[in-house]
N, C-alpha and C positions, 0 to 999 in steps of 0.2 A: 504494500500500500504506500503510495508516494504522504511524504510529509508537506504541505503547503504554508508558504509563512504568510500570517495574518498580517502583523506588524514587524517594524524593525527600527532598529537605532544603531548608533556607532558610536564610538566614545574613545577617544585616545586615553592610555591610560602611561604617563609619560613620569609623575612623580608623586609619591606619598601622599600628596592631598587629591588625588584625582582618586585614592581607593573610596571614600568613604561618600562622594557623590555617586558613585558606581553599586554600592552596594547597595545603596536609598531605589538607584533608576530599579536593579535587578528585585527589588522589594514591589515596587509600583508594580512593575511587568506582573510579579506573579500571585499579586492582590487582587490584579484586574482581570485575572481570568478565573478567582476562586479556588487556589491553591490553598489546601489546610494549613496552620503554622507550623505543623510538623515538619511538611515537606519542604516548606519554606528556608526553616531550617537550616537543613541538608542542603538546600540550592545555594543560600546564600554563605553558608561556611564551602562547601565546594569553591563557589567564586572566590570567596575572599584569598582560599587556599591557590589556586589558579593565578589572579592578578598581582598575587607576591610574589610567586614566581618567576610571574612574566616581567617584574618588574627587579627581580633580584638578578635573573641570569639574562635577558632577553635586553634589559636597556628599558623597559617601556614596550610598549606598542598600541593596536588598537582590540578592542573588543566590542563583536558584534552582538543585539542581545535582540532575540527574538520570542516572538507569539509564532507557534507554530500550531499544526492540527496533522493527528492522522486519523482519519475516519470519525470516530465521535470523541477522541483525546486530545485533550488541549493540552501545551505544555512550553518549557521557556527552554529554548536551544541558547547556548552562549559559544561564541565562537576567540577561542583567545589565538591572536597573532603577534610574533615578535619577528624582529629583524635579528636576533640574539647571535651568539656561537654554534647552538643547535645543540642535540641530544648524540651525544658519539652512539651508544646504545640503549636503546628504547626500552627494552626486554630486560636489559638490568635494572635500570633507573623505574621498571613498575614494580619491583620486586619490594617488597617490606621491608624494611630498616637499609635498605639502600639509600645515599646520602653525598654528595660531592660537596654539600655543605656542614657547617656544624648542628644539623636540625635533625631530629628525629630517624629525619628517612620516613615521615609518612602521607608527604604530600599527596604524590600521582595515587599512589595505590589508595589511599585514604577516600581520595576527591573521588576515585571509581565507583567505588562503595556506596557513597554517600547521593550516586545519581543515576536515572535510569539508563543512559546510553553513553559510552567512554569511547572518543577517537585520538588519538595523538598521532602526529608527521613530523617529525623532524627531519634536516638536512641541515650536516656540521656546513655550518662556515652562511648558511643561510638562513636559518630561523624556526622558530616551531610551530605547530596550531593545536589545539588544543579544542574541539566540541565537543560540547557537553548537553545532553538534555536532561531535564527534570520533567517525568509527565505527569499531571495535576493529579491523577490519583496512584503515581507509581513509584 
């Protein structure tokens, strides 16, 4: 079943004070379509965990934040882009207590958990994307 985007926004997210206007827009998005505050939640600790990221290894970049639909589920796709270093390996860095920083290691694998549909692209030397959907009842 194809996903159709209702709405859309784009939001550069370039330094520390652009996280917490981002979390407010990804709050709106998934208030407006009737998302429990559980899933909420989850969406927006996802994001938050995501735009640190992007924002620790990546430089910055943009993120896309959508109303999407597939068939009778409504739900918020986020699309995180950096210009960054990239991901040397992907399959490691989803692995639990993997870590190139001094943090936990429970970013990627954490943010998977915490949302219904997990995509990551990296290419070293050129940047990563990161989609994520949360669907309003999943």
């Amino acid at each position: 079943m194809t996903i159709l985007i209702l709405n859309k926004d784009v939001m550069p997210v370039v330094k520390e004070q652009d996280v917490v206007p981002f979390r407010n827009r990804v709050k709106e998005y998934a208030t407006k379509i009737g998302m429990g505050l559980v899933n909420q939640t989850k969406l927006i600790t996802a994001a938050s965990e995501l735009v640190r990221n992007m924002l620790k290894y990546g430089k910055g970049g943009k993120v896309y934040i959508e109303v999407v639909s597939k068939g009778r589920e409504n739900g918020i796709r986020l699309i995180f882009e950096d210009k960054g270093p990239g991901i040397p390996d992907v399959t490691l860095a989803m692995k639990d207590g993997f870590s190139t920083g001094k943090s936990l290691g429970l970013g990627l694998p954490g943010t998977k958990r915490l949302v219904s549909e997990f995509d990551i692209q990296s290419v070293v030397g050129e940047g990563t994307k990161v989609t994520v959907i949360k669907w309003k009842n999943g």
